[in-house]
N, CA, C and O atoms as a GROMACS GRO file, in nm:
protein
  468
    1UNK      N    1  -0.892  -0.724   1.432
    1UNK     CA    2  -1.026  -0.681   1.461
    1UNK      C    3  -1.117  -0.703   1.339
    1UNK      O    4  -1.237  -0.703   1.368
    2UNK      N    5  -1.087  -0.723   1.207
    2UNK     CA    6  -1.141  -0.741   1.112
    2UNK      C    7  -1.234  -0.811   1.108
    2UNK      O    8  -1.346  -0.782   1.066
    3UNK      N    9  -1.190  -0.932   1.159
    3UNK     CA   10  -1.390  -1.052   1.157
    3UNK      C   11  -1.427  -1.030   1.236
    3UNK      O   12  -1.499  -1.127   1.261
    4UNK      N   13  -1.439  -0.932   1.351
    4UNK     CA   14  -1.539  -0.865   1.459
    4UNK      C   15  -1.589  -0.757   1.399
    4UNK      O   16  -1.672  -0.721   1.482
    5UNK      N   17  -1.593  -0.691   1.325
    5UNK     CA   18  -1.670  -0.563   1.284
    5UNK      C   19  -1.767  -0.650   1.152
    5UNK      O   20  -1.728  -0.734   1.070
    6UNK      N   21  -1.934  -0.578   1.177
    6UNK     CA   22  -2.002  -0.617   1.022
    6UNK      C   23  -1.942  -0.511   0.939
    6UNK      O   24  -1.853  -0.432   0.970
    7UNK      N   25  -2.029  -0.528   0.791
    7UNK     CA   26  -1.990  -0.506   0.679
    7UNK      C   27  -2.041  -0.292   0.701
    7UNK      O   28  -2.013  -0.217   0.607
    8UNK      N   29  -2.100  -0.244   0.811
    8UNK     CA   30  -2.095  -0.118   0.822
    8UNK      C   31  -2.068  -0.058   0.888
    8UNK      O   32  -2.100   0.060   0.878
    9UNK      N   33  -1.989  -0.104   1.000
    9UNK     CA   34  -1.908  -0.073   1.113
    9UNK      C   35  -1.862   0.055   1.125
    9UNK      O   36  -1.767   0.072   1.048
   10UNK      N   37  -1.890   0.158   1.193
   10UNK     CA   38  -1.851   0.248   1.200
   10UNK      C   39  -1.769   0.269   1.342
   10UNK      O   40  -1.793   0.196   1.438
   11UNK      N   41  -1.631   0.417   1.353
   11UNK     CA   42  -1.630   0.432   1.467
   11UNK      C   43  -1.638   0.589   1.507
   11UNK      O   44  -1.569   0.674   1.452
   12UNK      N   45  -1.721   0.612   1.598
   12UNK     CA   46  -1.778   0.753   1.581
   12UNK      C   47  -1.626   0.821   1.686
   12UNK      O   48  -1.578   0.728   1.750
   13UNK      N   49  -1.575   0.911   1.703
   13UNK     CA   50  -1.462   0.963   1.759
   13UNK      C   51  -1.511   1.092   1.836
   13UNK      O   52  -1.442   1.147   1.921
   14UNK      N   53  -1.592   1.118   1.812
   14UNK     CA   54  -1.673   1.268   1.879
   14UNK      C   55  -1.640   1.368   1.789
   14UNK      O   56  -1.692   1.474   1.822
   15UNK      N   57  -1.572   1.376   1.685
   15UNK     CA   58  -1.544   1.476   1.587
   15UNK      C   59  -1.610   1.395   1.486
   15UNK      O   60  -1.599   1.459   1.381
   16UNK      N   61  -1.691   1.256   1.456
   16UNK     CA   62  -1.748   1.235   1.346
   16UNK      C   63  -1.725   1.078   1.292
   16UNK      O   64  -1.626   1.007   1.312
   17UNK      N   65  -1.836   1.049   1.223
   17UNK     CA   66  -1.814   0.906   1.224
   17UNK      C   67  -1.736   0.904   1.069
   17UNK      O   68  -1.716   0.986   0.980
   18UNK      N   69  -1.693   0.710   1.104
   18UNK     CA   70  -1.600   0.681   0.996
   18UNK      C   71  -1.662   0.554   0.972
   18UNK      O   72  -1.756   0.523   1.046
   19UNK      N   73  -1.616   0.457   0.859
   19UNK     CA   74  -1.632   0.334   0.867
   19UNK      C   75  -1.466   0.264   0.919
   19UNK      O   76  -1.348   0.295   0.904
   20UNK      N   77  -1.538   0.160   0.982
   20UNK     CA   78  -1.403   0.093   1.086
   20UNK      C   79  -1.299   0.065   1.021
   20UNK      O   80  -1.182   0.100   1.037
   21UNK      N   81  -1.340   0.012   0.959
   21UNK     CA   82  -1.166  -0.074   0.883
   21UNK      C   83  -1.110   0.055   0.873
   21UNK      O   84  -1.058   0.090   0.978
   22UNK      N   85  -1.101   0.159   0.759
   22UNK     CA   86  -1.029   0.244   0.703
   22UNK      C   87  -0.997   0.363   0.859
   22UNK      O   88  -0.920   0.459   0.857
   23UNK      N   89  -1.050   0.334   0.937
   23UNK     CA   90  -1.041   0.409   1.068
   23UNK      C   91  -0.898   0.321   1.157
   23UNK      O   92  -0.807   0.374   1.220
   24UNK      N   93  -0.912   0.231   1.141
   24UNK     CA   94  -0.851   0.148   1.217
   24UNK      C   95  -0.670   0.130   1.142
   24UNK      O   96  -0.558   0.129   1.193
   25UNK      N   97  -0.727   0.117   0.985
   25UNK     CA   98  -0.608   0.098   0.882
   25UNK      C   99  -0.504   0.213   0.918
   25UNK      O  100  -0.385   0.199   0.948
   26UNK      N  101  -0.589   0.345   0.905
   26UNK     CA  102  -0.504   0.451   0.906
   26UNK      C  103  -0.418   0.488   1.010
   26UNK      O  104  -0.309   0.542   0.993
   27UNK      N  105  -0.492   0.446   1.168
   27UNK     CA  106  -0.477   0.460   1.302
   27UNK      C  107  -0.322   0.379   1.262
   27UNK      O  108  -0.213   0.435   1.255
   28UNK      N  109  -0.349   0.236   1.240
   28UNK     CA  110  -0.212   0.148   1.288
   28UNK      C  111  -0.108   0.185   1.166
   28UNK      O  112  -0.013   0.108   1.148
   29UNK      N  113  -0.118   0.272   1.102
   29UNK     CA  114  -0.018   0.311   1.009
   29UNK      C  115   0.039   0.434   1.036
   29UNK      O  116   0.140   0.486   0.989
   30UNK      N  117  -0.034   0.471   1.114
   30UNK     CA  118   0.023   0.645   1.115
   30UNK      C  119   0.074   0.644   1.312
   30UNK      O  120   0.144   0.737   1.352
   31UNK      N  121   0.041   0.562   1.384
   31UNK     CA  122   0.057   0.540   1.541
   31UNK      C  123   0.146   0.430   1.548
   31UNK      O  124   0.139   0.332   1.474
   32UNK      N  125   0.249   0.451   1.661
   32UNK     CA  126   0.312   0.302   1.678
   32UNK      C  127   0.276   0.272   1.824
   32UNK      O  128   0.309   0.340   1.921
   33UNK      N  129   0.207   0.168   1.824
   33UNK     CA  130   0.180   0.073   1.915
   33UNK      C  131   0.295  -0.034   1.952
   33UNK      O  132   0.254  -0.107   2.043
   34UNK      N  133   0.370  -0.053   1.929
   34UNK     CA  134   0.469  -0.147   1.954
   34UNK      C  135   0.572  -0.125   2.100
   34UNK      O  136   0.666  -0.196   2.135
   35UNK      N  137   0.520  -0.008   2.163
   35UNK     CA  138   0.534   0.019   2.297
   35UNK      C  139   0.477  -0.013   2.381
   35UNK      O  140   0.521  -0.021   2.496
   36UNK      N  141   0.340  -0.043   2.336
   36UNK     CA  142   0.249  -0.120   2.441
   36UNK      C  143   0.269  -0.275   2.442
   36UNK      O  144   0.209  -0.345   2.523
   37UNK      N  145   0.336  -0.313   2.371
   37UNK     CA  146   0.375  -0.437   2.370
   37UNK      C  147   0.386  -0.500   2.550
   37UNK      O  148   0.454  -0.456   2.643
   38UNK      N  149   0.285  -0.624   2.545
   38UNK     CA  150   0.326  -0.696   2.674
   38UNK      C  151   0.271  -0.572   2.777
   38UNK      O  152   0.306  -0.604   2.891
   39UNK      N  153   0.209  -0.460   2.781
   39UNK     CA  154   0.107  -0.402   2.875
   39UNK      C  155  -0.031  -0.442   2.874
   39UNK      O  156  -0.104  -0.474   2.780
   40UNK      N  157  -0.057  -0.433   3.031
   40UNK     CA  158  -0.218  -0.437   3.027
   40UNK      C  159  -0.271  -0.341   3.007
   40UNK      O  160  -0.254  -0.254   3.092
   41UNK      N  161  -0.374  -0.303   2.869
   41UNK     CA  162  -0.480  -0.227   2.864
   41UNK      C  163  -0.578  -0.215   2.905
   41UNK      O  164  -0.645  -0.114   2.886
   42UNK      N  165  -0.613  -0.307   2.970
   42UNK     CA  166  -0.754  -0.322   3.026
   42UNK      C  167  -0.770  -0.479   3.107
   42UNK      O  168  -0.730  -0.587   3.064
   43UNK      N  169  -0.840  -0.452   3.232
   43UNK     CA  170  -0.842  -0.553   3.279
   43UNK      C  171  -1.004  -0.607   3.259
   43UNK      O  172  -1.101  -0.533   3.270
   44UNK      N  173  -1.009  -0.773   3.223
   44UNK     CA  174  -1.129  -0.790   3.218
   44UNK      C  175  -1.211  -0.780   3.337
   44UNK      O  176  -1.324  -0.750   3.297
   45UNK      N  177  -1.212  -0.785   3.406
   45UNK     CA  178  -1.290  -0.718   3.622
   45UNK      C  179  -1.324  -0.559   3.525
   45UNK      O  180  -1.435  -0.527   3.566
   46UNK      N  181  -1.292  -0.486   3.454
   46UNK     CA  182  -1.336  -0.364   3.454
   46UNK      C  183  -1.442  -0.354   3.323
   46UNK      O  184  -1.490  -0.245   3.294
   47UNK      N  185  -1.469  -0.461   3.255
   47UNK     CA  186  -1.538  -0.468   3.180
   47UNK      C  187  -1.714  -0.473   3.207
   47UNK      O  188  -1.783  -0.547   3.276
   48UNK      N  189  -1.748  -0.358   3.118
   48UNK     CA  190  -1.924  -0.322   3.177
   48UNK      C  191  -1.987  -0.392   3.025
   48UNK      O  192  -1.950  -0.366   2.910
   49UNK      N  193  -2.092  -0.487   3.069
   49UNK     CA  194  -2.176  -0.481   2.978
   49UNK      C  195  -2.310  -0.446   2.960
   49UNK      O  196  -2.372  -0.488   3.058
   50UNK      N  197  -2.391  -0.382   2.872
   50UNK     CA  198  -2.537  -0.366   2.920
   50UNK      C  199  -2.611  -0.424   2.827
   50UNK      O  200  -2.564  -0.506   2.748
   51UNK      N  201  -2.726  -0.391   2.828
   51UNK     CA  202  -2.844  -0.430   2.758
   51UNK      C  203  -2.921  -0.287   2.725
   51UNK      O  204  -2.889  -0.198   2.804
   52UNK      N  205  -3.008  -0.252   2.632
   52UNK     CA  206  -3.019  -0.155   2.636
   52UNK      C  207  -3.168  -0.132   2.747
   52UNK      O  208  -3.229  -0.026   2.733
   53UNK      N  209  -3.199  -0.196   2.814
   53UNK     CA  210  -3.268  -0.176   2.922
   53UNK      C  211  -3.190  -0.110   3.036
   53UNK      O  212  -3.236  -0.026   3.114
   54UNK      N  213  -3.055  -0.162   3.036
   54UNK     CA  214  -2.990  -0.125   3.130
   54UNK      C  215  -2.958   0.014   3.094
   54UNK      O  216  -2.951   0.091   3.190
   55UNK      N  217  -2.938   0.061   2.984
   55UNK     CA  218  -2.873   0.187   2.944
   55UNK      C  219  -2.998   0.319   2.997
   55UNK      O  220  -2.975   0.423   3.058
   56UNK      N  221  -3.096   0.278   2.959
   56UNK     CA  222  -3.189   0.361   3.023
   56UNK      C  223  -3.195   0.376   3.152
   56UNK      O  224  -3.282   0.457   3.185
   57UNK      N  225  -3.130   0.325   3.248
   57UNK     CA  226  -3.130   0.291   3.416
   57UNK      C  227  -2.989   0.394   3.481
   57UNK      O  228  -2.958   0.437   3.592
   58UNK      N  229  -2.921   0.406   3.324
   58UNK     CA  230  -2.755   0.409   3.435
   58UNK      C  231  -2.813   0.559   3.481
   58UNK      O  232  -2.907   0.610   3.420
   59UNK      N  233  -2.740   0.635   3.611
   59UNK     CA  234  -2.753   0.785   3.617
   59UNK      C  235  -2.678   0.837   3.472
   59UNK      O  236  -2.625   0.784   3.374
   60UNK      N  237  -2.715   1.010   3.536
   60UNK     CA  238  -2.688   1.086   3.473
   60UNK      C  239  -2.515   1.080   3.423
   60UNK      O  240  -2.501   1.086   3.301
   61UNK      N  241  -2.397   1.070   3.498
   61UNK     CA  242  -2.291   1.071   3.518
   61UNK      C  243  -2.283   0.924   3.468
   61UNK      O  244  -2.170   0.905   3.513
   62UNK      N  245  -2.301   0.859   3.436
   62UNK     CA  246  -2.247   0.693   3.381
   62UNK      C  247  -2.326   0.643   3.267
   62UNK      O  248  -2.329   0.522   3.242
   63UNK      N  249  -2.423   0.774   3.160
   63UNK     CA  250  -2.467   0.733   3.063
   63UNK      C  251  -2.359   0.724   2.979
   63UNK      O  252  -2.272   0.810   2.989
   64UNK      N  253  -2.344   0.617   2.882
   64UNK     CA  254  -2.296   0.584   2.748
   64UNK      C  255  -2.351   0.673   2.619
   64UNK      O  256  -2.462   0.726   2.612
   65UNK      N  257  -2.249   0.676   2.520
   65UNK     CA  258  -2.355   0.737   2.455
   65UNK      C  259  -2.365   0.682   2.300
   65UNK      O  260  -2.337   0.728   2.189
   66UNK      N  261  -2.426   0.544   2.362
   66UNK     CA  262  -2.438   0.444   2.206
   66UNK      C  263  -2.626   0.422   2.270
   66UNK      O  264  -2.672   0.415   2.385
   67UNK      N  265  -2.689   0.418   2.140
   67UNK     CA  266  -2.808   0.387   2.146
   67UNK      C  267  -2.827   0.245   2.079
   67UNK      O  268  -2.793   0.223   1.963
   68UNK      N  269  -2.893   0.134   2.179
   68UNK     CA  270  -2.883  -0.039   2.149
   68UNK      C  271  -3.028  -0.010   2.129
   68UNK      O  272  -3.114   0.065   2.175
   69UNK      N  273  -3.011  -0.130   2.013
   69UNK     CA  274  -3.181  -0.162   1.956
   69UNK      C  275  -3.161  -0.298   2.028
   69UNK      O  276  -3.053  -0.356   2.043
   70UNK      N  277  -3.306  -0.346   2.075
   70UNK     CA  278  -3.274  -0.472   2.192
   70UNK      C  279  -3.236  -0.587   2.202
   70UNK      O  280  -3.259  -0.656   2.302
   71UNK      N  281  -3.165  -0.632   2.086
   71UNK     CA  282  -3.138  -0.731   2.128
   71UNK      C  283  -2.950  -0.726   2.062
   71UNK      O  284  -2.873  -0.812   2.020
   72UNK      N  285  -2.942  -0.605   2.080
   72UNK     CA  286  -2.762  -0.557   2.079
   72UNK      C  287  -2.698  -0.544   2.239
   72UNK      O  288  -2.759  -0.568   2.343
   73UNK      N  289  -2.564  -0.502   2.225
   73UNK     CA  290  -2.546  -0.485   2.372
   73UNK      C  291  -2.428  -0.414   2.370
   73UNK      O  292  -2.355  -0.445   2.275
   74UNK      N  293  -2.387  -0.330   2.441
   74UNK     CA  294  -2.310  -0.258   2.497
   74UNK      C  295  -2.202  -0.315   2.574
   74UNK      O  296  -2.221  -0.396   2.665
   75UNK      N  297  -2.027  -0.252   2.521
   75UNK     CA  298  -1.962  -0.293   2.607
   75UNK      C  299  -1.849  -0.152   2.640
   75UNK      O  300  -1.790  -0.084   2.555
   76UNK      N  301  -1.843  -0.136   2.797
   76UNK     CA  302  -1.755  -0.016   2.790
   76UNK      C  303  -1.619  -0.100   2.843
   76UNK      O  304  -1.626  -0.198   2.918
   77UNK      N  305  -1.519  -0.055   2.800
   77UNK     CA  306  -1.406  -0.087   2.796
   77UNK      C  307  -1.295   0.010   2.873
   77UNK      O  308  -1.221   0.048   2.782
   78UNK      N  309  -1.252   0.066   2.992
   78UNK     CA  310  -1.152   0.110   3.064
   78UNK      C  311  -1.036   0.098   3.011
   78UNK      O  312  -0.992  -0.013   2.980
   79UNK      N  313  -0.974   0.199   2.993
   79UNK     CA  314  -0.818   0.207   2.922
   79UNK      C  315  -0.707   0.212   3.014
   79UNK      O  316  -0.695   0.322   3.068
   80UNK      N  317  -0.651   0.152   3.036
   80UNK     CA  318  -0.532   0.210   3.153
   80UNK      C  319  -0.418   0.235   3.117
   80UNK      O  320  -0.339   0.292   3.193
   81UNK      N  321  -0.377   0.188   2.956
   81UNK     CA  322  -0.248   0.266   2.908
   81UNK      C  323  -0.339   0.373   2.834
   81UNK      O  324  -0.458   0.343   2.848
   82UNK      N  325  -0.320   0.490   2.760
   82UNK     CA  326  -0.353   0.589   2.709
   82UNK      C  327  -0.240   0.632   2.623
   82UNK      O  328  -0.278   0.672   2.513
   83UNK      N  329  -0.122   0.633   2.641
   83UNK     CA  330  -0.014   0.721   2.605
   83UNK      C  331   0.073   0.665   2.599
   83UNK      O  332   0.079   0.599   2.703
   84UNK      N  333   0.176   0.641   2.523
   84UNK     CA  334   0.297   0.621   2.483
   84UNK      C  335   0.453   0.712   2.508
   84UNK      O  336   0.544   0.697   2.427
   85UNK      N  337   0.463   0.785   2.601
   85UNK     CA  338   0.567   0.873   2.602
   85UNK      C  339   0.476   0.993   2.590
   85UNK      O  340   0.399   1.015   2.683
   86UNK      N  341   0.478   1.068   2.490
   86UNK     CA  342   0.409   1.184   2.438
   86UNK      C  343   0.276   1.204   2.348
   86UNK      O  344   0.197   1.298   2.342
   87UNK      N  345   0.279   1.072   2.277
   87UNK     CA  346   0.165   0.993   2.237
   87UNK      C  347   0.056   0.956   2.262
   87UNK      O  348   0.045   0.857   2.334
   88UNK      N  349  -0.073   1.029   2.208
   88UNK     CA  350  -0.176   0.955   2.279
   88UNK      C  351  -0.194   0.827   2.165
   88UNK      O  352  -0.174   0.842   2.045
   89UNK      N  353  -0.228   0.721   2.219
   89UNK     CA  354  -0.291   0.605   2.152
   89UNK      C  355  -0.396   0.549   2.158
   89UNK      O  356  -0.438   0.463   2.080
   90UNK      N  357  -0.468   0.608   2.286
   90UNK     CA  358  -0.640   0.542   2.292
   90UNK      C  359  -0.698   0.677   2.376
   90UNK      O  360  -0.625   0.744   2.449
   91UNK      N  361  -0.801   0.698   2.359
   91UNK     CA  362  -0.899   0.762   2.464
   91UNK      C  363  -0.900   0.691   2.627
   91UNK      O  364  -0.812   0.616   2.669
   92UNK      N  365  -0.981   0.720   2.679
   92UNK     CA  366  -0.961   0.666   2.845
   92UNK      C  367  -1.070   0.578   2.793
   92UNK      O  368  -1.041   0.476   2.855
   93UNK      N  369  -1.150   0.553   2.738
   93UNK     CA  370  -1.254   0.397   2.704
   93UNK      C  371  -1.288   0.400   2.598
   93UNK      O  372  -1.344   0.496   2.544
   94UNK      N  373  -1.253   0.262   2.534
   94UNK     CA  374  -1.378   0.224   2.463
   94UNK      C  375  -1.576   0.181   2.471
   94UNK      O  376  -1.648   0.151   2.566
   95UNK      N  377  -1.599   0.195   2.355
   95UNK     CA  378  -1.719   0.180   2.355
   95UNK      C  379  -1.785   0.124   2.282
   95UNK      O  380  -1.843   0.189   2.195
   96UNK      N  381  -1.804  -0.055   2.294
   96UNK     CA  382  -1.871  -0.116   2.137
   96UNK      C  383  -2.011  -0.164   2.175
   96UNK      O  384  -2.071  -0.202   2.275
   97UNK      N  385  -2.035  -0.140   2.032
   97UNK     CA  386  -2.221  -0.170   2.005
   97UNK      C  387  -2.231  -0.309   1.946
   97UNK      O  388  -2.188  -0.326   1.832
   98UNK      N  389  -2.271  -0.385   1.998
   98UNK     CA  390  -2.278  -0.510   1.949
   98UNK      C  391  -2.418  -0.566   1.858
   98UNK      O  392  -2.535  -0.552   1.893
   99UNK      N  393  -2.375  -0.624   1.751
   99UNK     CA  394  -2.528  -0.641   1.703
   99UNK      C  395  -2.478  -0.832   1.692
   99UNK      O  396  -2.375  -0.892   1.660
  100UNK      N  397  -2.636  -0.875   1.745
  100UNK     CA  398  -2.586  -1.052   1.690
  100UNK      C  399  -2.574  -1.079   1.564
  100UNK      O  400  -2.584  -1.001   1.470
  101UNK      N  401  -2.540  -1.246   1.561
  101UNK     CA  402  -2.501  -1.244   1.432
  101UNK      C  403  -2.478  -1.437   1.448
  101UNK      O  404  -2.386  -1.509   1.485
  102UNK      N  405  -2.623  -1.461   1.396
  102UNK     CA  406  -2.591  -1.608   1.451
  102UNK      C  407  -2.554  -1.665   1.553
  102UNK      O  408  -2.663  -1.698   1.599
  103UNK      N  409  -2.490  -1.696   1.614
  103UNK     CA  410  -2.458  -1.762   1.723
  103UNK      C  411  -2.337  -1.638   1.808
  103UNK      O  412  -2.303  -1.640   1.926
  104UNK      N  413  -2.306  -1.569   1.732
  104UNK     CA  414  -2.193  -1.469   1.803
  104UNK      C  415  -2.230  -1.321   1.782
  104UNK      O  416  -2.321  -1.268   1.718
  105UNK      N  417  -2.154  -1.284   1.841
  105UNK     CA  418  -2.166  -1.130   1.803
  105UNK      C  419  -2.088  -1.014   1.737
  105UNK      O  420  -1.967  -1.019   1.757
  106UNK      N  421  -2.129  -0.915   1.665
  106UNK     CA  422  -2.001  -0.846   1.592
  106UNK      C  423  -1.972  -0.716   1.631
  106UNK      O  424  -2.042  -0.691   1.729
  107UNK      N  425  -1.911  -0.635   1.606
  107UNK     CA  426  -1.926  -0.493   1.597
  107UNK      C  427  -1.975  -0.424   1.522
  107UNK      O  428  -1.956  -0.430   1.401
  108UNK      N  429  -2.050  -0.343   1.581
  108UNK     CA  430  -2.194  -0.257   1.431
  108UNK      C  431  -2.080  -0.112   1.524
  108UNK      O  432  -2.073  -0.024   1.438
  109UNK      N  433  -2.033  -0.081   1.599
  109UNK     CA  434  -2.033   0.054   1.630
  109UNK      C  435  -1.905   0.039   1.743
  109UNK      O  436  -1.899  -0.044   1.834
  110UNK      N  437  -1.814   0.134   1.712
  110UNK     CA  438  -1.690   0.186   1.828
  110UNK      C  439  -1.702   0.336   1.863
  110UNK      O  440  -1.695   0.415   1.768
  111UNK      N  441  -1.724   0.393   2.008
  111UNK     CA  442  -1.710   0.486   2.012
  111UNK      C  443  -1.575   0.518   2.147
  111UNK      O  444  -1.545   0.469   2.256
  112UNK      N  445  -1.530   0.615   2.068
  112UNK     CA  446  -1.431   0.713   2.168
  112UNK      C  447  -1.368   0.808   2.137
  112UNK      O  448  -1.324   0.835   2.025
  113UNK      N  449  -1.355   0.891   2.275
  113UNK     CA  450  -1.279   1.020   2.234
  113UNK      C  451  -1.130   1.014   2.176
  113UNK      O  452  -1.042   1.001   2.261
  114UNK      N  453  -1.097   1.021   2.069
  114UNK     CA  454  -1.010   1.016   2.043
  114UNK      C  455  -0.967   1.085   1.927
  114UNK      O  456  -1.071   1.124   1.874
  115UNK      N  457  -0.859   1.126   1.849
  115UNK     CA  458  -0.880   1.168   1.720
  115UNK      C  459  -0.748   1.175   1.661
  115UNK      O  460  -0.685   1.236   1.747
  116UNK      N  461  -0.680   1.152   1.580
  116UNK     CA  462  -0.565   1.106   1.497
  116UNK      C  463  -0.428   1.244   1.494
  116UNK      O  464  -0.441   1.364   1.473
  117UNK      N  465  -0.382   1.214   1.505
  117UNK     CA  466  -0.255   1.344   1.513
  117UNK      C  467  -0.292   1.384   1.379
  117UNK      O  468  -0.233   1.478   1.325
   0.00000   0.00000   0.00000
């Protein structure tokens, strides 16, 4: 995930923001993922993207809660593994804020409920 996040990348968890890398470092050091090996996490058909025009439109019940400056974009991400045995390993979605970046796009922002044993 490293050359997808810019240089201030944060990921907010609902208990508080972090910067990504050292969020991410700690996550895959202290969690084993190697059970999800060869599962689908997410199918791309469940992938939402918006605009932040769109974000102002969704109802009440399907707001996000990343704020896009306009010419960023929103992507919510559906989890369908969650758990490992006893383990949680992801929240039920992700949530990235995309800012451009030349010809592509990066991650300025991850949000989800989630929070580290």
């Amino acid at each position: 995930m490293e050359p997808l996040l810019t240089r201030e990348a944060f990921v907010d968890t609902g208990a508080g923001r972090q910067p990504a890398r050292s969020f991410w470092l700690t996550r895959m050091a202290q969690l084993d993922y190697t059970e999800l090996k060869g599962q689908l996490l997410f199918r791309d058909t469940d992938l939402q993207t918006f605009r932040a025009e769109d974000v102002a439109r969704l109802p009440a019940g399907r707001r996000i809660s990343l704020e896009l400056a306009e010419d960023e974009l929103a992507v919510r991400v559906p989890i369908r593994i969650s758990w490992a045995g006893r383990t949680r390993l992801f929240g039920d979605e992700l949530l990235f804020r995309l800012q451009p970046a030349g010809t592509r796009f990066e991650i300025a922002e991850i949000a989800e409920d989630f929070r580290l044993p």
